[in-house]
VEXVO-494287 format. One record per residue (C-alpha): x, y, z; residue in three letters; residue number from 1. Coordinates in steps of 0.05 Angstrom, whole numbers, plus 5000, padded with zeros to 4 digits. Layout:
! VEXVO-494287
+------+------+------+-----+-----+
|    X |    Y |    Z |   r |   k |
+------+------+------+-----+-----+
|    X |    Y |    Z | ala | NUM |
...
+------+------+------+-----+-----+
***
This chain:
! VEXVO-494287
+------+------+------+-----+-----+
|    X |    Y |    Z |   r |   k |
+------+------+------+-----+-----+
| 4869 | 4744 | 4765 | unk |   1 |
| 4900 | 4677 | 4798 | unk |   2 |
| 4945 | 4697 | 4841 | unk |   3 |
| 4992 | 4635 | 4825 | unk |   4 |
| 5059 | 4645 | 4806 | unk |   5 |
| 5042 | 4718 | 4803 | unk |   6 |
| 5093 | 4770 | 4814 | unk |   7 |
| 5077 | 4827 | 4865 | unk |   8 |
| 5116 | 4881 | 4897 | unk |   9 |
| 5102 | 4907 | 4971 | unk |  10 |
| 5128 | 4971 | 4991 | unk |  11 |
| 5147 | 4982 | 5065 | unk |  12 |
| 5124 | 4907 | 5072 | unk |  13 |
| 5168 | 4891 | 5130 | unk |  14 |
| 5125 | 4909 | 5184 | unk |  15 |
| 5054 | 4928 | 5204 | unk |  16 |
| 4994 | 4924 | 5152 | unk |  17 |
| 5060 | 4918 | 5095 | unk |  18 |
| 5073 | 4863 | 5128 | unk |  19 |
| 5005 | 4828 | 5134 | unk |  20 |
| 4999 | 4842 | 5053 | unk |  21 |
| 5062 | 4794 | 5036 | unk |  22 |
| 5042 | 4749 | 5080 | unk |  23 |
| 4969 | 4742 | 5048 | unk |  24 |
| 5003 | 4739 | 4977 | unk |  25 |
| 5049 | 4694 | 4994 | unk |  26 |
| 5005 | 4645 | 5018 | unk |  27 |
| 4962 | 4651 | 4958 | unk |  28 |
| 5015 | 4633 | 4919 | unk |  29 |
| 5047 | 4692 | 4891 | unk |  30 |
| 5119 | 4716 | 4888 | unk |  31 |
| 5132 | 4772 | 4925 | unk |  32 |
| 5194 | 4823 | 4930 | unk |  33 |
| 5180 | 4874 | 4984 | unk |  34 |
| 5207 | 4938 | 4992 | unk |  35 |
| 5219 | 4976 | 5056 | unk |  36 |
| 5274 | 5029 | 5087 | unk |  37 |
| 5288 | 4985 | 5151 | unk |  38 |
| 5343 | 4933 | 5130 | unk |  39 |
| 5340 | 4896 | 5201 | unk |  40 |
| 5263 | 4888 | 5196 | unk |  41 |
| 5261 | 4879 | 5123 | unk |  42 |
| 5320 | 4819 | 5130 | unk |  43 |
| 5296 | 4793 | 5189 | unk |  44 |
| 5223 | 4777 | 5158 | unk |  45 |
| 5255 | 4754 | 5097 | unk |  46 |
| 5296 | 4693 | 5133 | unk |  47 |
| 5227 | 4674 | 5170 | unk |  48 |
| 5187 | 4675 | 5103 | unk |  49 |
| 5243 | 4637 | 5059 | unk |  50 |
| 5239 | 4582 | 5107 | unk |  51 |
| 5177 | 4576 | 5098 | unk |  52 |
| 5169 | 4583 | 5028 | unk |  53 |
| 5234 | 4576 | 4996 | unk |  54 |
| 5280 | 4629 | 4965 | unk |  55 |
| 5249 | 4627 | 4895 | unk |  56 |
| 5194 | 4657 | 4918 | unk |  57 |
| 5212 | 4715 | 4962 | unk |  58 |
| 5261 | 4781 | 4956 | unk |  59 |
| 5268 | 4840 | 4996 | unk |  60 |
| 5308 | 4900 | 4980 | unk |  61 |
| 5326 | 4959 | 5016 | unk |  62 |
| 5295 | 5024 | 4978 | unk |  63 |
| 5267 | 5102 | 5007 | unk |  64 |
| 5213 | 5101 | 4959 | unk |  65 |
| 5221 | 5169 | 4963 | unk |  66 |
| 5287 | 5168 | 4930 | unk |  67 |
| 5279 | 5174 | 4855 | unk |  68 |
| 5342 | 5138 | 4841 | unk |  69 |
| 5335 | 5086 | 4893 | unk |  70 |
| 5256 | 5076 | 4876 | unk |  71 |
| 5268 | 5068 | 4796 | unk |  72 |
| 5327 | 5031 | 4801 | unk |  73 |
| 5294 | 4973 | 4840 | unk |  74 |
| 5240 | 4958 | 4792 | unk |  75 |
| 5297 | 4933 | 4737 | unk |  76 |
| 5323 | 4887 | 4794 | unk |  77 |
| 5256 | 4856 | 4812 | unk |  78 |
| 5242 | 4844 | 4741 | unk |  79 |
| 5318 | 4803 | 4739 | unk |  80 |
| 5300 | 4772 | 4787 | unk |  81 |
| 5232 | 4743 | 4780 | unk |  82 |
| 5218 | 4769 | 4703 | unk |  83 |
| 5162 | 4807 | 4705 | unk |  84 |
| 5113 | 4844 | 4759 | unk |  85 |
| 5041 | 4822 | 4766 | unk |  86 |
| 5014 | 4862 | 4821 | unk |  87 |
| 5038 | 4927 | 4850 | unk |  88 |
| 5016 | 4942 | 4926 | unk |  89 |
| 5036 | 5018 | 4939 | unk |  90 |
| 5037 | 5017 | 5019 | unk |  91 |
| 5096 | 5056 | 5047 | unk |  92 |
| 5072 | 5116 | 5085 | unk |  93 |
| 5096 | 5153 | 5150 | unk |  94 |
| 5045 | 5199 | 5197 | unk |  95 |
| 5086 | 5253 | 5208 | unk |  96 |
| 5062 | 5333 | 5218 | unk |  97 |
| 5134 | 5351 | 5245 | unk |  98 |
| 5164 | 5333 | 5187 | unk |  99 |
| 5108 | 5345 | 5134 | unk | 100 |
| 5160 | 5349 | 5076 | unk | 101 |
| 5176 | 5281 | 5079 | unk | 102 |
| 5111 | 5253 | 5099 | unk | 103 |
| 5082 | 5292 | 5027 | unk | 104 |
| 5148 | 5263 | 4996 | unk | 105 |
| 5130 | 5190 | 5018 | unk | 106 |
| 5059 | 5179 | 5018 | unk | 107 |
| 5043 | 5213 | 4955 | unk | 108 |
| 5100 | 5225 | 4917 | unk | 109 |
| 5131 | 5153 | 4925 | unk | 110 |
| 5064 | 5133 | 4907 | unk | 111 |
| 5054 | 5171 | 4848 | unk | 112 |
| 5122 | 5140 | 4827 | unk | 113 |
| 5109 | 5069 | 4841 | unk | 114 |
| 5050 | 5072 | 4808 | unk | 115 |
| 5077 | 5102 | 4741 | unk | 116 |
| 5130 | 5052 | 4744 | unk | 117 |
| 5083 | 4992 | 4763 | unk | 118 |
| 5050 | 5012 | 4692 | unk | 119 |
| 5109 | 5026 | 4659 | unk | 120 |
| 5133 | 4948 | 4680 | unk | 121 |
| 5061 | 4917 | 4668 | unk | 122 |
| 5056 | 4943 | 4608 | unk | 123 |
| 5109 | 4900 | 4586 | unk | 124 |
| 5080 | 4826 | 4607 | unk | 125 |
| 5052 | 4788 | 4549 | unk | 126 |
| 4980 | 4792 | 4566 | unk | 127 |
| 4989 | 4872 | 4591 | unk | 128 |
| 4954 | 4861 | 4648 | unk | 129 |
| 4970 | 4883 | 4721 | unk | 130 |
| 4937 | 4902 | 4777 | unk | 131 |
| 4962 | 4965 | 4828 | unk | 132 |
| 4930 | 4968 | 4901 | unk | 133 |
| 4943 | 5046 | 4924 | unk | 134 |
| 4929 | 5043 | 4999 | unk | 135 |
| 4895 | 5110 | 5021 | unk | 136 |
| 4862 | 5110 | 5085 | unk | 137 |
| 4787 | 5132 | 5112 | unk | 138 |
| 4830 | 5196 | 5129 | unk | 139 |
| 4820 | 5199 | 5055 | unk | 140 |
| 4754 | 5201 | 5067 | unk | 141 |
| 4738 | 5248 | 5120 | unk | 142 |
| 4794 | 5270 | 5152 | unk | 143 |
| 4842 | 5268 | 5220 | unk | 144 |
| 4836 | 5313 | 5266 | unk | 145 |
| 4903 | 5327 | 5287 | unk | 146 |
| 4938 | 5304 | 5229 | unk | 147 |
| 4928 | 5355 | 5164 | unk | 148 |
| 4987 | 5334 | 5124 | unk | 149 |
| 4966 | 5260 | 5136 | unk | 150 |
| 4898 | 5277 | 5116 | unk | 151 |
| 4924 | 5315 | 5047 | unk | 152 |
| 4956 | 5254 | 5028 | unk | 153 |
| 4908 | 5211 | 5032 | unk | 154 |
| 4852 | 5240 | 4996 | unk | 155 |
| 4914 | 5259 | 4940 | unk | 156 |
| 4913 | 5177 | 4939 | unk | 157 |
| 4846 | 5173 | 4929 | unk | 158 |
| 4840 | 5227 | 4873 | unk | 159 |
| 4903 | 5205 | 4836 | unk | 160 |
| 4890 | 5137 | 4830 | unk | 161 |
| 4809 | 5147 | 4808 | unk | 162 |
| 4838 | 5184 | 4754 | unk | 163 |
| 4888 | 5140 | 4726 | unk | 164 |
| 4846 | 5087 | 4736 | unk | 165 |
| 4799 | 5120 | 4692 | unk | 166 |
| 4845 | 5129 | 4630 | unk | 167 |
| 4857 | 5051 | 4638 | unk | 168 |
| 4787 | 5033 | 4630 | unk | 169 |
| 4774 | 5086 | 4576 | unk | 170 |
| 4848 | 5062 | 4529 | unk | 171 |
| 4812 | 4984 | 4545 | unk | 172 |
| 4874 | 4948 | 4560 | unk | 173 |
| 4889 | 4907 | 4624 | unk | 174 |
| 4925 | 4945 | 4677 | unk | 175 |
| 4877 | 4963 | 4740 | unk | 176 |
| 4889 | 5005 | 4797 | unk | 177 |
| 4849 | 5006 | 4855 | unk | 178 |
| 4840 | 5045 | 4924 | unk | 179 |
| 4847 | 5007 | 4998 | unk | 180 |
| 4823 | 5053 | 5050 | unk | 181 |
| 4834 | 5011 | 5113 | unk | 182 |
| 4817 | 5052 | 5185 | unk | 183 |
| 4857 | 5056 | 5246 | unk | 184 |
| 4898 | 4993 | 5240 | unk | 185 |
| 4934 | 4960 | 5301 | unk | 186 |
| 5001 | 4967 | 5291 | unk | 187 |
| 5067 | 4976 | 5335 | unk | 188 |
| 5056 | 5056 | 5313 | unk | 189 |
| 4989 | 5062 | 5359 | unk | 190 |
| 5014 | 5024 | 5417 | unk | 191 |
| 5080 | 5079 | 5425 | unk | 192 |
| 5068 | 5104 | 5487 | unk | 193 |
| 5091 | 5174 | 5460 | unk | 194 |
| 5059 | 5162 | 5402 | unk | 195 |
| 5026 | 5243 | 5398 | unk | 196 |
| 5097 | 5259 | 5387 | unk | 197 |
| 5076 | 5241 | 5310 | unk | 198 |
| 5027 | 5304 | 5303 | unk | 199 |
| 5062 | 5354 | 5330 | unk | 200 |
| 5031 | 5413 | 5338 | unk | 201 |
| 4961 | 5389 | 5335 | unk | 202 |
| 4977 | 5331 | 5379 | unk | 203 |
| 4929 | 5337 | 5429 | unk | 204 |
| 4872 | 5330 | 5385 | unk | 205 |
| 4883 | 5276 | 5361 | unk | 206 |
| 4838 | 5219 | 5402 | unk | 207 |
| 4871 | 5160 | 5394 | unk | 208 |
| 4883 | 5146 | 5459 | unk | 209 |
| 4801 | 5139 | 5458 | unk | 210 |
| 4814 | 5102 | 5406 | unk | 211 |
| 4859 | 5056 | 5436 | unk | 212 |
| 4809 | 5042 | 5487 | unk | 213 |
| 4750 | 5040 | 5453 | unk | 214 |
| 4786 | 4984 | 5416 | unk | 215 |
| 4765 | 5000 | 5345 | unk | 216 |
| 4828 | 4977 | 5310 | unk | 217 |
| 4810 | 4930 | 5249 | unk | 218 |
| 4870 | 4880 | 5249 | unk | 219 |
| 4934 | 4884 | 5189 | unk | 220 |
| 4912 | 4813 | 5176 | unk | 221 |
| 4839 | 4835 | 5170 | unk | 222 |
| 4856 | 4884 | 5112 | unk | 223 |
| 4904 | 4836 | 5071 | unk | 224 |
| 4856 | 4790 | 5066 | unk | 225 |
| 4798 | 4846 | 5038 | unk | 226 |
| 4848 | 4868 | 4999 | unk | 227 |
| 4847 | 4806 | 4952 | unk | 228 |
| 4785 | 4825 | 4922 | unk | 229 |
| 4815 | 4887 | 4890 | unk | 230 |
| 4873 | 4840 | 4855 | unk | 231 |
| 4833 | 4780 | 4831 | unk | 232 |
| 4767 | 4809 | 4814 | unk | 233 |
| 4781 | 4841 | 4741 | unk | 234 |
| 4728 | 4881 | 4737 | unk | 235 |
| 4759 | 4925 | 4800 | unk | 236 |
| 4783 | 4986 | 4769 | unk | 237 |
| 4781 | 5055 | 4803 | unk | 238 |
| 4741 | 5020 | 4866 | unk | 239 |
| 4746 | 5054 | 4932 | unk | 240 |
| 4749 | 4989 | 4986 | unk | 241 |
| 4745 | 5014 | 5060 | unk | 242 |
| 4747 | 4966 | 5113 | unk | 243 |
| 4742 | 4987 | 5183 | unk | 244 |
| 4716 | 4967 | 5249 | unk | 245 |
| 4652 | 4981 | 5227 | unk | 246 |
| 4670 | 4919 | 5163 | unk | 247 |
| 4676 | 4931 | 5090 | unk | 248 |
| 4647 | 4970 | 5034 | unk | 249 |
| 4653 | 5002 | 4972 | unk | 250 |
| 4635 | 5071 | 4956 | unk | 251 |
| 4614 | 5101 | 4906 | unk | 252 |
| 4656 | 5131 | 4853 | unk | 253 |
| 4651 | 5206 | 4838 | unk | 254 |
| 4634 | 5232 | 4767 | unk | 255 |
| 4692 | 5266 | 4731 | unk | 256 |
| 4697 | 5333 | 4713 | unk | 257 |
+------+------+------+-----+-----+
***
């Protein structure tokens, strides 16, 4: 897939790694309307990224993707706005084991529902062809210590979108979803200094302030760029793409049942 004039939609893309993957697309020369709960952030990186790329081209809107009315309802805007949607990058997620509710209710269920509605949309361009980029983690792959709810999630990604990507390539048309499983990325989340207050009762398992020293952060830039791979390669479809400090693979897929 060329990524020019493309449309693609970024959720929580107005900060960290979200941030890093609007950025990439931009400068590719896709359209891009990202999606993300903070208004200041989300506004603020919208002004800095019109000027340098004009209005046409960029959109942000204000959306809980775990919201069922908020997240549905924005999909009919984008498409008003730009007319169709290209690419789908399903990013928003939270680490939170105090509040496990909402950390299930954003990183998988807002996934699962940007993801049916990314096909719903795609499935509507002329050429029905789209490509969806679930971001999991390599806590989808083994797991976090301290962080079981974070963990569950992940490897949910990983299952969910294997499957669906599955019934794509079996029904032969064009929409492809793929899996981004980046590692401990350095965002403004692992520099908190309180930032154990995220894993609540498990927080002092959790090793990431070895982490921290150790330095094995891969950078949000880092993954953006891997990430390409997974949009313009059509052939990608059900792929597992980790990237890490340790650089980037892909696994194997698993047989199905």
């Amino acid at each position: 897939m060329d990524l020019q004039n493309k449309v693609a939609v970024v959720t929580g893309g107005a900060q960290g790694l979200g941030e890093a993957f609007v950025k990439i697309l931009l400068k590719k020369g896709a359209n891009v309307a990202f999606i993300d709960v903070n208004k200041p952030l989300g506004e603020e990186l919208k002004t800095a990224l019109v000027d340098e790329y004009g209005e046409d081209r960029v959109e942000f809107y204000v959306v809980d993707v775990s919201s069922k009315e908020e997240f549905t309802g924005v999909f009919q805007k984008i498409v008003d706005r730009f007319g169709h949607i290209d690419i789908m990058y399903n990013n928003a997620g939270v680490i939170n084991e105090n509040e496990w509710e909402k950390t299930i209710a954003i990183n998988m269920v807002g996934l699962v529902r940007g993801t049916y509605l990314a096909l719903q949309y795609m499935n509507n361009n002329p050429d029905k062809k789209g490509a969806i980029i679930n971001i999991s983690s390599t806590a989808g792959l083994g797991f976090v210590l301290a962080a079981p709810i974070y963990t569950a999630t992940k490897y949910a990604v990983v299952g969910f979108s294997r499957a669906i990507a599955a019934v794509t390539r079996n029904s032969k048309i064009g929409l492809r979803i793929n899996i981004l499983c980046p590692g401990v990325v350095k965002t403004n989340l692992l520099s908190s200094p309180n930032i154990e207050d995220h894993f609540g009762r498990f927080s002092y398992l959790t090793g990431l302030r070895e982490i921290q020293e150790r330095n094995e952060f891969v950078a949000p830039d880092d993954v953006a760029e891997a990430s390409l791979i997974l949009v313009t390669d059509e052939s990608k479809n059900g792929e597992i793409l980790k990237i890490d400090a340790d650089g980037v693979e892909f696994l194997p897929e698993p047989s199905a049942m």
